[in-house]
N, C-alpha and C positions, 0 to 999 in steps of 0.2 A: 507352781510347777514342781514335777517330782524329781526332776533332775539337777543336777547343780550348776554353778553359775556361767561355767565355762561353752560351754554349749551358747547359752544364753547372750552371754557376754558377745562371743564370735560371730551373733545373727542378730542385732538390735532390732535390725531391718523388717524382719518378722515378728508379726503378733499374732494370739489367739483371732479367730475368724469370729465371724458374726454368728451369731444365729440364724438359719436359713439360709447360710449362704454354699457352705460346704465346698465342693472341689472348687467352685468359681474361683472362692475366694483365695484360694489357696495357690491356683493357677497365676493371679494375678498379682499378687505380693512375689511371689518367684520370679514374674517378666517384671517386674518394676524393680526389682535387685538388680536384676541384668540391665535394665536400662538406662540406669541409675549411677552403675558401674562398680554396685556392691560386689557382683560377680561378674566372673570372666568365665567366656573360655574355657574350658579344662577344668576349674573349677570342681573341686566333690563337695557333692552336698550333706548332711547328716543322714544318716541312716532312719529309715523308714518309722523304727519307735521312739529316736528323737524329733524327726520333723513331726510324729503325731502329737509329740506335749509339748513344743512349739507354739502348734495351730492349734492345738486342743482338741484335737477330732483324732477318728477311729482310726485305723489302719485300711480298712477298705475305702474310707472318704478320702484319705490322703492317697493310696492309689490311682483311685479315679481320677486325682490333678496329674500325677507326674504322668497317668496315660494319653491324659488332653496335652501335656506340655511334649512327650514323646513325638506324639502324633503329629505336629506342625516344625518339629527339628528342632527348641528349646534346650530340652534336655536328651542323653543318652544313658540307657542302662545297659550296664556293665554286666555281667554273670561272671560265678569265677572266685577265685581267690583275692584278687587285685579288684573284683568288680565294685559296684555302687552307681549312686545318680550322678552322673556327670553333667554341670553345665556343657551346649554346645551350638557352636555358633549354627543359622540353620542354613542349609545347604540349598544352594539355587531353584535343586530341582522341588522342594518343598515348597517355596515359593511360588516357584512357575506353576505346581499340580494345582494350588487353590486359586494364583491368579484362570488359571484355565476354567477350573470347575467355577468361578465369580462371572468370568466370558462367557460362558453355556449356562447357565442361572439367567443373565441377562440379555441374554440372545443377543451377542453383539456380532455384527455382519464383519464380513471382510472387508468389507468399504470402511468399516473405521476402525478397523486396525491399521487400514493405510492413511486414514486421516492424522491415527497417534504418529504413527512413522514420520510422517510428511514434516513434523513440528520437531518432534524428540531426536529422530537420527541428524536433523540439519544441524539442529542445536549443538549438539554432541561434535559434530565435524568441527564446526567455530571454534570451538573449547578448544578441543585438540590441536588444531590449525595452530593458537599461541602455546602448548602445553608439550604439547609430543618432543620423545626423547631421539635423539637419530634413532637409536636402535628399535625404537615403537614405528618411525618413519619407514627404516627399511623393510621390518615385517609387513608393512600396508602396502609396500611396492610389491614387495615377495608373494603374498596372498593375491594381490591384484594381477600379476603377470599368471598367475596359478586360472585365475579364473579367463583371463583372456587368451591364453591355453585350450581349455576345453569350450570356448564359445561357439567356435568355428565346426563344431562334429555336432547331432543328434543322437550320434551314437553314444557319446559321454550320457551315464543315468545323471538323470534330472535330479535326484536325490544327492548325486555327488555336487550338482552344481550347488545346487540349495547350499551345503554343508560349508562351500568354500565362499558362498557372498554374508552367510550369518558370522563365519570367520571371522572376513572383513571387518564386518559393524562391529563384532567385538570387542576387535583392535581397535577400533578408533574410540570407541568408549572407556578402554585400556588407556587411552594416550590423554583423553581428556582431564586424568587424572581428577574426576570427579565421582567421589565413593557409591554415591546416589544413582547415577548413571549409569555405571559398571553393575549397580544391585538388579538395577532393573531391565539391563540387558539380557543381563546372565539369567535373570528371573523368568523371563518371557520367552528364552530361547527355544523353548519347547511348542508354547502356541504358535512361536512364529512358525518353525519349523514345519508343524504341521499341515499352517494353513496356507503354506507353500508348496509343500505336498502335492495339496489340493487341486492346486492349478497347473496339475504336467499336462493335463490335457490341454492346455491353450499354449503350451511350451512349440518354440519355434525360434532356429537359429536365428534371426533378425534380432528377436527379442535378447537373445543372448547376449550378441555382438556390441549392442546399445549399453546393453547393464555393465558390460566389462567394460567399456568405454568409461560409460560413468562414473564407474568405480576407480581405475585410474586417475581419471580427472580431481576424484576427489583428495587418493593418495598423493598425487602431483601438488597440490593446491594447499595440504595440510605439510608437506615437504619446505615450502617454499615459503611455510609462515604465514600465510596470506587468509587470517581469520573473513573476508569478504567473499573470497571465492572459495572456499570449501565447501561451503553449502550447494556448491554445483549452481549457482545464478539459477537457485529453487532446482536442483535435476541434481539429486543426491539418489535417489532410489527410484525405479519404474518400476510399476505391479499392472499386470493386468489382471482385472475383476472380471470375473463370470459371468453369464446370468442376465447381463446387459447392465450393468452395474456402471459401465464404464471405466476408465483408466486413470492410472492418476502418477505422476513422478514428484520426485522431491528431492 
């Protein structure tokens, strides 16, 4: 290496790449630093002509990795005086764009995103039920009075309703104090969101009335400690499916 040892020394973690392997490889020694918990966060990385005697590769081959690692929220580049490759943690909605675009790849229906729901939201309510902090309990009361609020009018936009029942689940993934669960709420916010959207047309106060009900019940239930009924005795969420798909709660 043409550089001296100090560089070297600071990234043990890193080696020259394979032959043939070029930006992969270099993409993946960078995510297995961070996984690994060589880097953080915030973390700078070397400068573009150190990471190429590093890896051993060009400046355009080392490009093309920090662009794949850019591109999924990895790393941040900086411009600037202060700029550089910044490790960074990756932001929900990166997650949710490829979880989405992996849903449309797979053509998965509506019917089993309400099947995921049915298992994963109950789940998450149980956690919570032993976990939640008063002040996580009062916000699930606060949000849940918000939505039983606007139940009762048609005129309240169906987008607003959406925006205050994914709240909800939020919080309760929030209180579950389980990392994994909050990643992948916050991750999916977007498909749900969407394919909630989807269904204003079968929107009807009834249906409202019921969800805010539910919703309560679950706040109530996760208040009172009571990890057995929080799951709503299975009536955690109600989705109605389109298309003749059927209904399904949880």
């Amino acid at each position: 290496m043409q550089f001296g040892t100090d560089i070297e020394d600071q990234h043990p973690f890193f080696s020259e790449v394979r032959p043939g392997r070029g930006f992969e490889d270099i993409a993946m020694q960078i995510k297995e630093a961070i996984l690994q918990g060589h880097l953080k966060d915030g973390d700078r990385l070397p400068n573009e002509r150190e990471l190429g005697s590093l890896f051993g590769v060009s400046r355009p081959t080392l490009r093309e990795a920090i662009r794949s690692l850019e591109a999924i929220g990895v790393v941040e580049v900086r411009r600037g005086v202060y700029g550089g490759i910044f490790v960074a943690e990756p932001k929900p909605d990166h997650v949710g764009k490829a979880l989405a675009a992996l849903l449309r790849f797979r053509g998965a229906t509506i019917s089993e995103l309400v099947e995921f729901r049915q298992t994963f939201e109950a789940e998450t309510a149980y956690w919570a039920a032993q976990r939640a902090t008063k002040e996580q309990i009062e916000q699930l009361v606060i949000i849940a009075n918000k939505i039983k609020d606007v139940a009762h009018s048609s005129k309240v936009p169906w987008e607003k309703f959406i925006e205050l029942d994914l709240a909800f689940h939020e919080e309760v993934a929030q209180a579950s104090h389980n990392q994994i669960r909050v990643a992948i709420m916050l991750a999916i916010h977007g498909v749900l969101r969407k394919t909630s959207l989807m269904l204003e047309k079968i929107d009807d106060v009834a249906w409202r009335e019921q969800q805010a009900a539910d919703l309560m019940e679950i706040a109530e239930a996760i208040g009172e400690g009571n990890p057995e009924c929080a799951p709503g005795m299975g009536v955690v969420y109600r989705v109605k499916v389109p298309n003749g798909e059927g209904s399904s709660s949880h």
